[in-house]
KEZA-791530 format. One record per residue: y, z, x of N, C-alpha, C in turn; residue in one letter. Coordinates in pm, whole numbers, padded with zeros to 5 digits, always signed. Each point is the difference from the previous one (the first is absolute). Layout:
YZXYZXYZXa...
***
This chain:
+02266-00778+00198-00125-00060-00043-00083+00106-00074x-00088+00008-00118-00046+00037-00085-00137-00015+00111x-00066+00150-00042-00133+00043+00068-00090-00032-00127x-00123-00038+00028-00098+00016-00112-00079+00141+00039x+00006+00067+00082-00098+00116-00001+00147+00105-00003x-00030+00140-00033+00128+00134-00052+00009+00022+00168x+00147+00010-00040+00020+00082+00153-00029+00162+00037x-00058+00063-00102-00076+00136+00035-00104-00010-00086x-00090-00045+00002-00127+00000-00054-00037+00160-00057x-00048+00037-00119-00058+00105+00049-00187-00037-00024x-00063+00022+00158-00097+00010+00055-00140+00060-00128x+00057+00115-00072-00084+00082-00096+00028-00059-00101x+00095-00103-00073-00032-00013-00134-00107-00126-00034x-00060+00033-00094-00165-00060+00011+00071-00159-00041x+00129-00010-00089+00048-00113-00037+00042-00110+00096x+00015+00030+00134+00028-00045+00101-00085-00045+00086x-00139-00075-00072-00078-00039+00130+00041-00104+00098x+00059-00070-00058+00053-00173+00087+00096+00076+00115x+00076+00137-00021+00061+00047+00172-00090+00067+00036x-00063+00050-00058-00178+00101+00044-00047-00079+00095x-00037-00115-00004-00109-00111+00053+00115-00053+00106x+00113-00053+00002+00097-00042+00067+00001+00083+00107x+00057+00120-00026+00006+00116+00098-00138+00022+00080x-00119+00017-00075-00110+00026+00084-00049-00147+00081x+00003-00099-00040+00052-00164+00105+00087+00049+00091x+00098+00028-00001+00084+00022+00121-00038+00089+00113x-00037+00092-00064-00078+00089+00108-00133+00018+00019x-00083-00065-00050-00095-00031+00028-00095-00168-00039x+00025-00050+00087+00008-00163-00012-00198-00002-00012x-00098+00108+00043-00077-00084-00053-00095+00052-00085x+00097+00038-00123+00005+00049-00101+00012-00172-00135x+00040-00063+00079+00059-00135-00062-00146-00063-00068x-00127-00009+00044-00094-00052-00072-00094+00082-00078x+00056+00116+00008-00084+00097-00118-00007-00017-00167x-00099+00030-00025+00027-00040-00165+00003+00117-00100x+00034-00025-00105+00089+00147-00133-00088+00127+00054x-00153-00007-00029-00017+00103+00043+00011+00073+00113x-00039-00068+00120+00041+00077+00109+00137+00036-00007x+00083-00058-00021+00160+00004+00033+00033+00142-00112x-00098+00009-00110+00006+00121-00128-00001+00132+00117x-00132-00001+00072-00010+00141+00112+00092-00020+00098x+00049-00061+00042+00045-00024+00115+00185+00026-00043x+00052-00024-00117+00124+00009-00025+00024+00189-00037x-00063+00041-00057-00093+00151-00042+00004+00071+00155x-00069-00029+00091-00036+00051+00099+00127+00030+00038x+00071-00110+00048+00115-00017+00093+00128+00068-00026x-00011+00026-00142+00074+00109-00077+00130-00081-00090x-00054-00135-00031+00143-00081-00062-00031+00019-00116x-00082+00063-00102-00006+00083-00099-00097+00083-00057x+00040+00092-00076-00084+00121+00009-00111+00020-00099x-00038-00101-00040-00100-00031-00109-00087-00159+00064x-00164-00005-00061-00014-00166+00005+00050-00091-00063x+00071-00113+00036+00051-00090-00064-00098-00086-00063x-00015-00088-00177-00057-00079-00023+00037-00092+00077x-00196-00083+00013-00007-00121+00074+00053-00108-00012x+00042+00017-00162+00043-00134-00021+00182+00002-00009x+00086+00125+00053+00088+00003+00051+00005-00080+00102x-00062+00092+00071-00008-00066+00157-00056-00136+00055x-00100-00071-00106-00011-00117-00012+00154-00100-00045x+00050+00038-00104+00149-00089+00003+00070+00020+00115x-00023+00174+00038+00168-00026+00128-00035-00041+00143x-00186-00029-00050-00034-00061+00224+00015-00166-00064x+00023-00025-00138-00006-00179-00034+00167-00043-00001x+00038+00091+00000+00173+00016+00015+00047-00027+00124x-00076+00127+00079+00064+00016+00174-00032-00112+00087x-00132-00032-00050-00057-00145+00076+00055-00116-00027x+00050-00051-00103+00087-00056-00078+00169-00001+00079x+00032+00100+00034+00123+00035+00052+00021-00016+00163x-00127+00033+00084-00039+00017+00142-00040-00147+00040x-00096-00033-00076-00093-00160+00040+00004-00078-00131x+00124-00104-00067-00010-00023-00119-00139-00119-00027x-00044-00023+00140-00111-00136-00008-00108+00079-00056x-00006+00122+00038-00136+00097-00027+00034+00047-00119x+00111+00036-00041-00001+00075-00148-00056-00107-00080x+00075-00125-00034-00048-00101-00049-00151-00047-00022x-00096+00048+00096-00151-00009-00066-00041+00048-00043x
***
């Protein structure tokens, strides 16, 4: 069966927010209703990459992950 997320993510590349956000969901579940900006310091902090990510990255890959996690919620 074909995965939609990489089976080694790498964590630091800024191109990779949708396993960025995935990964930080998994281990930290209540992380799940934060929005671009918080999730901008908070992905930074935690060390999943070494620069701030644009918001509006991280706006597509939390409209992605939510989308992927809760498809009733991505959908609004």
């Amino acid at each position: 069966m074909d995965s939609f997320y990489l089976i080694n993510p790498n964590p630091r590349d800024p191109d990779d927010v949708l396993s960025m956000l995935c990964d930080l969901y998994s281990r930290r579940p209540e992380t799940r209703d934060l929005v671009a900006w918080e999730l901008q310091h908070i992905l930074w902090s935690l060390g999943y990459t070494d620069e701030l990510l644009d918001e509006s990255e991280i706006a597509a890959g939390l409209k992605a992950a939510r989308a992927t996690s809760d498809p009733d919620k991505g959908a609004a």
